[in-house]
N, C-alpha and C positions, 0 to 999 in steps of 0.2 A: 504494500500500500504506500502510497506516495501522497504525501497531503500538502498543500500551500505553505505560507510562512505565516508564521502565527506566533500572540504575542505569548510570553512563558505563563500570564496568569490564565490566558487562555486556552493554554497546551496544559497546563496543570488541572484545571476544571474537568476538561473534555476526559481525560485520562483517568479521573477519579470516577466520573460516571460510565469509563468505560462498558460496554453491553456484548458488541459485535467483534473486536479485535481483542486477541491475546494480550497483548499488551501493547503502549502505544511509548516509542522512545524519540528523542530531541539531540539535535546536533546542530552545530554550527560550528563553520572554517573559516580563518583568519590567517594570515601572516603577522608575524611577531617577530620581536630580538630576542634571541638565545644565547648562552654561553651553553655550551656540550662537550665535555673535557677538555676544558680551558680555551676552545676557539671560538669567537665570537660571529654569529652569523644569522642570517635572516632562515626565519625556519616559516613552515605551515602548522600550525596547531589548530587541533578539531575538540572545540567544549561538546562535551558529551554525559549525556544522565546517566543515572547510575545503571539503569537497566539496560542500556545500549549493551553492552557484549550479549546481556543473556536474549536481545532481541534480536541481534543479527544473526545469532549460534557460533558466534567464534570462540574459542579459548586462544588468552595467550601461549607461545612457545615455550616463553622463559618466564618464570614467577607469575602473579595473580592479574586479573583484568580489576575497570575501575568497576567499585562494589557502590550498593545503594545508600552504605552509609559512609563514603567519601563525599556524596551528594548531596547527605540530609542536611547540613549547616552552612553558607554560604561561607566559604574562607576558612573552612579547618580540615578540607581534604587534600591537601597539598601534594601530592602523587599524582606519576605521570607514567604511560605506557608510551614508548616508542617503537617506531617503525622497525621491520626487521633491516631496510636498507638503512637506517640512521645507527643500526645496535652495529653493522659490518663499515660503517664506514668511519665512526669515531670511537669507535669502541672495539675492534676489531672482534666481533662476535664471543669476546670473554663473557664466561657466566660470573664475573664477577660486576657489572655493569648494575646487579641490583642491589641496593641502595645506596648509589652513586648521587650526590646531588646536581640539578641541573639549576638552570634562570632561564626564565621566563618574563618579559616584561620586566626585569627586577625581582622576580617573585622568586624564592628557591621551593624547588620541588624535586620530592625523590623517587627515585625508579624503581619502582615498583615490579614492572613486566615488561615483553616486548612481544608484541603482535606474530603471527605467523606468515611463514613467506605469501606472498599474492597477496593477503590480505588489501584491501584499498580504500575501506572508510563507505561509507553510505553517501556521500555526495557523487563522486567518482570511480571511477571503472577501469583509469590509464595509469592513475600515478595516486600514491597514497601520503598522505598527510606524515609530517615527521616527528610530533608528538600527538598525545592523545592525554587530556586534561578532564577534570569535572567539570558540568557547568556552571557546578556553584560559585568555581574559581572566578566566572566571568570580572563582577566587583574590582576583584584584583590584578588581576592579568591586564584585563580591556574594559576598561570603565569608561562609559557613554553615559550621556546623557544628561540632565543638572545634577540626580542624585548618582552618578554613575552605575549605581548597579540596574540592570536592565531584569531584574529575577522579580521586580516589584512593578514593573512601569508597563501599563496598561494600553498607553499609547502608542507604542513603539509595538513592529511586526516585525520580529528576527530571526525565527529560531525555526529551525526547518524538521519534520515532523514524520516519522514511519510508523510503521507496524506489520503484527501479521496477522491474517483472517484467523477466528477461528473455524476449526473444522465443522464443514455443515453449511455454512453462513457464505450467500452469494457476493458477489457486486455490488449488485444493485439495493440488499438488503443493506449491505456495509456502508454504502452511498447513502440513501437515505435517512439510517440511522444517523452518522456521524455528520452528516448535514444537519438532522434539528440537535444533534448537541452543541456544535458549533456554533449554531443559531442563538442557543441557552448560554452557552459561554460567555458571548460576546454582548446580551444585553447583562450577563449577571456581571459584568467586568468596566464596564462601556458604558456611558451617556449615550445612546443611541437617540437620533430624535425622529421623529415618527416619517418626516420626509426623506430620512436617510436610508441607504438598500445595502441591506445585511453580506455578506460575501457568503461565496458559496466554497464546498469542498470540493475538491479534485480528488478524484481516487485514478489511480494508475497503477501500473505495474514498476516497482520497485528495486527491478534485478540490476538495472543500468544506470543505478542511482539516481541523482535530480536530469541525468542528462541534455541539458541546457543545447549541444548541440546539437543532439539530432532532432528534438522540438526547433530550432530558429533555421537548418538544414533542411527538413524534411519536404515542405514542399517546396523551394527553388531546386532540390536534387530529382524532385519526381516533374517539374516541367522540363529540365535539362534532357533527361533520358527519354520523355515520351518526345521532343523535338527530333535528339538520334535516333529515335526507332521510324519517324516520319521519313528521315535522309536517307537510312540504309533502306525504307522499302522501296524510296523511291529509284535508288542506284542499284538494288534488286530486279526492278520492274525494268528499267532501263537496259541491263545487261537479257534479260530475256528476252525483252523485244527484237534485243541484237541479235543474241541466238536463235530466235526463232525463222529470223528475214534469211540467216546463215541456210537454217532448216528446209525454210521453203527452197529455194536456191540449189539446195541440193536432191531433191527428191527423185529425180531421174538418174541420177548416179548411186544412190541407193536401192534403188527398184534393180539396174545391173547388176549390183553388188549381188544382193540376197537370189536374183535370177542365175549366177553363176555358181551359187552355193554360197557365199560366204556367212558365216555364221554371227550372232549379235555380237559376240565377244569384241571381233575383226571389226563389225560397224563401229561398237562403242567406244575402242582404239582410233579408231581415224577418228572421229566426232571429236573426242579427248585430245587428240594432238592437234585441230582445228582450233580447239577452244584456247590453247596454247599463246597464240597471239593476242590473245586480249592483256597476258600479264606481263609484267615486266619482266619478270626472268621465266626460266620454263622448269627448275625444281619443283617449285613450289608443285605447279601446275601436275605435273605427272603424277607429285604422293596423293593431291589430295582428288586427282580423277581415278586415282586407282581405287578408291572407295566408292567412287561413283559408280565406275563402269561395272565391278562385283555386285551391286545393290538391284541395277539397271537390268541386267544380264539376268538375274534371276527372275526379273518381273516382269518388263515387258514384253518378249517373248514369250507367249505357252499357246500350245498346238491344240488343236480339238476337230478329230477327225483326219478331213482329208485335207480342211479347211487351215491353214497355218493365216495366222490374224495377229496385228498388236496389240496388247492391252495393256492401255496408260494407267497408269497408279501413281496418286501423291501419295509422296514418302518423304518424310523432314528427316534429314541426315543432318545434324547438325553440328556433327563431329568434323564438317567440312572446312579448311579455314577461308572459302568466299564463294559468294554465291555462283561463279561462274562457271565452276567443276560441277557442281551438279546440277548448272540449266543444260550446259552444253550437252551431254550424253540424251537429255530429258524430250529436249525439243527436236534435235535432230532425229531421233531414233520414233517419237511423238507422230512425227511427221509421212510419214514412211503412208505408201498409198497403199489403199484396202484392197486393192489389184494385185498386188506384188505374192509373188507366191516364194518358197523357199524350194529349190532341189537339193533332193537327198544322195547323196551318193551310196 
């Protein structure tokens, strides 16, 4: 479940009358200043609830995850879980890293655990956060706003919000439910005034984190490709008309052919190496006719009786790498007059 941004007194409400979801946990990522064995440098840290490990399902590698009562008090959970990449890169994966002190904002905090490899936090899916904090810590760490702590302030929409269904319980039921509690949050929290319009919940799928860009990607990437699929039909459509004018062109040289015995195999060969000119070099052109002429060979040709007939069949090969190995065999061979007969020898 993937929910909006929403303010902590109202992430705290919605959570206590929890109904429809397992549990419902809160995160939010920042860039901060660190010290991490004595080097001083810009890190990502992710404020997270106490219940976030047991809501993702992860367990640390090394030592404990952050617990519910590092979270109860704002500013006496001072523990921090890092990244496996932050534990190999300043710490060179010694297990004596736990209870090592770090800084944070100023703030000292001690190591507690270290995440496991892949691991990558709830917002993202490419690259993972380099600590991992309470969010009680917020206050301390990153204080906003006039009273700085944001764990009280009603006004402010920060803190970004998961879960997981429980068993039984659809979408749509989890959608509507968490919509009127949301609803109840936000006047139990909020001056709302009667001409103002409540926000609604977004429920999603959760697996790919908030991912921000394939929501702002998603459709200029789907008018991109459906333009290329216009240009390649139309440069599809284009190289068969070629082939086909090739085809007609040739239909009395084929009627000899098959008159003197030769076999499809033989036509689909000459077709194949006619179509040859169209490409810029002729490799290409022969591996991927030789899948055509095999495909062709079995299908257009089949005998019934005394009567020897073509019978055209669409076939998508699409294991071909362009379209004109498998017009060429299709249309010349397509062509072939209902007169023409085959001798046997």
């Amino acid at each position: 479940m993937l929910g909006p941004i929403l303010s902590y007194p109202v992430y705290a409400n919605m959570r206590a009358h929890n109904q429809v979801m397992q549990d419902l946990f809160a995160f939010k990522e920042d860039s901060m200043n660190a010290t991490l064995h004595g080097t001083a440098r810009r890190v990502d840290v992710s404020m997270v609830s106490g219940n976030f490990y047991s809501g993702v399902g992860v367990r640390p590698q090394l030592g404990r995850a952050i617990q519910q009562s590092d979270d109860a008090i704002p500013g006496a959970g001072t523990v921090a879980v890092i990244s496996d990449e932050e534990w190999t890169r300043d710490f060179g994966r010694s297990a004596s890293v736990l209870g090592q002190t770090i800084t944070v904002n100023q703030q000292a905090l001690t190591i507690v655990g270290v995440n496991p490899r892949g691991f990558t936090g709830a917002k993202h899916v490419q690259a993972s956060p380099d600590i991992f904090v309470p969010l009680s810590l917020q206050p301390m760490i990153d204080p906003k706003g006039s009273e700085a702590s944001l764990l009280t302030d009603s006004q402010l929409w920060w803190v970004n919000v998961m879960g997981r269904l429980k068993p039984g319980v659809t979408d749509q039921q989890a959608t509507a439910a968490l919509d009127v509690q949301l609803a109840a949050a936000t006047w139990a929290t909020l001056p709302v005034k009667p001409t103002e319009t409540l926000p609604r919940l977004i429920l999603d799928r959760g697996d790919r984190g908030l991912n921000f860009a394939g929501q702002q990607y998603k459709e200029p990437v789907f008018v991109l490709m459906t333009l290329t699929g216009f240009v390649l039909l139309l440069a599809c459509a284009n190289v068969a008309n070629l082939l086909l004018a090739r085809g007609a062109q040739r239909q009395r040289e084929m009627s000899v052919r098959l008159a003197m015995g030769a076999g499809a195999a033989a036509c689909c060969a000459s077709c194949s190496q006619r179509a040859c000119c169209l490409r810029p070099s002729a490799e290409p052109a022969v591996s991927s006719s030789a899948i055509s002429v095999a495909v062709f060979c079995r299908t257009c040709f089949r005998t019934h009786g005394s009567k020897a007939r073509s019978r055209f069949r669409w076939i998508g090969v699409c294991l071909l790498s362009r379209p004109s190995s498998l017009c060429s065999p299709a249309f010349c061979l397509g062509s072939r007059p209902h007169g023409a007969r085959r001798v046997r020898r």
